[in-house]
C-alpha positions in Angstrom: 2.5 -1.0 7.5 1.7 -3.8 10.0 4.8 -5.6 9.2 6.7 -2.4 10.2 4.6 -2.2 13.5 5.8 -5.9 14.6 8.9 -5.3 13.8 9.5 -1.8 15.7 7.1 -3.1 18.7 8.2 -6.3 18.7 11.7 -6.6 17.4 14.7 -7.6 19.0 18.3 -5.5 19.6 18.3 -4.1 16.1 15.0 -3.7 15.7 14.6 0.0 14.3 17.7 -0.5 11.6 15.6 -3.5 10.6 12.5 -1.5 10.4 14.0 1.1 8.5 15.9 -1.5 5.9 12.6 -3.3 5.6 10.8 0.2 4.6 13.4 0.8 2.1 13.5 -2.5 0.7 9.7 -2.0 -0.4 9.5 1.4 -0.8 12.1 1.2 -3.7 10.5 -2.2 -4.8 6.9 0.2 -4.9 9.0 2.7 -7.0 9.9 0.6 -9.9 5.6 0.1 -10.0 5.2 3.6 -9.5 7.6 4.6 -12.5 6.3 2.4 -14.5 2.7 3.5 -14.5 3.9 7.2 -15.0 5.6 6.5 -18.4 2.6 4.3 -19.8 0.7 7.1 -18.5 3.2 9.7 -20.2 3.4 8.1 -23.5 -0.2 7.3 -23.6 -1.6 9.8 -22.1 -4.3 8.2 -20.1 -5.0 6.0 -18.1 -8.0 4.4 -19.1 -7.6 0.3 -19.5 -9.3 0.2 -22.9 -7.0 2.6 -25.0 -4.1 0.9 -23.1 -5.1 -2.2 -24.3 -4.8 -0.9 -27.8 -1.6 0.5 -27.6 1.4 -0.1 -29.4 4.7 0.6 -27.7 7.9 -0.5 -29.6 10.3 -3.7 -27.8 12.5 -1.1 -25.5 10.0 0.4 -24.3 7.8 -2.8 -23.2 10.8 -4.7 -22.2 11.4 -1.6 -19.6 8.0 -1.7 -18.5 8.0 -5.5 -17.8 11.0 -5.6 -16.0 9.9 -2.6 -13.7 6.9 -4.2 -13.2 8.3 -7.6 -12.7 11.0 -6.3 -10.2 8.4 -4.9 -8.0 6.0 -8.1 -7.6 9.4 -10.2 -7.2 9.9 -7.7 -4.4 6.7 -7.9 -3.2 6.0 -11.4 -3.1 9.2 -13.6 -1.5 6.9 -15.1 0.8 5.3 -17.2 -2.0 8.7 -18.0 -3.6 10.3 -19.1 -0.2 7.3 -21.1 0.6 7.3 -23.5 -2.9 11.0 -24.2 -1.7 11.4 -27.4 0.0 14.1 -27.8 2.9 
């Protein structure tokens, strides 16, 4: 939410489309989380840390859940990435 302040107080010309692609950019990066915390919490049916720990689900399944959750940190984090390249 800060980020979307300085960009719609700050901005320059284009500063509300930019505002508005930056909100969608993460709010369908947050999504992908969002999704995948419902279906553990479907199949499991809780939520609790231990029993999830314990759980078995078959290779789809996880690989879906990993690259949901991947997608969403990769989303959430370019800063980091852009930061290790060196120019």
């Amino acid at each position: 939410m800060p980020l979307f302040l300085l960009i719609v107080l700050f901005g320059s010309d284009n500063k509300v489309r930019a505002s508005l692609y930056w909100f969608l950019y993460t709010f369908l990066g947050s999504l992908f989380l969002l999704l995948a915390i419902l279906t553990i919490s479907s199949l499991m049916g809780t939520t609790d840390f231990d029993a999830l720990f314990k759980a078995n689900f078959n290779s789809t399944t996880q690989y879906y859940l990993f690259a949901g959750i991947l997608f969403t940190f990769a989303v959430k984090t370019p800063t980091i990435f852009l930061l290790i390249v060196d120019y």
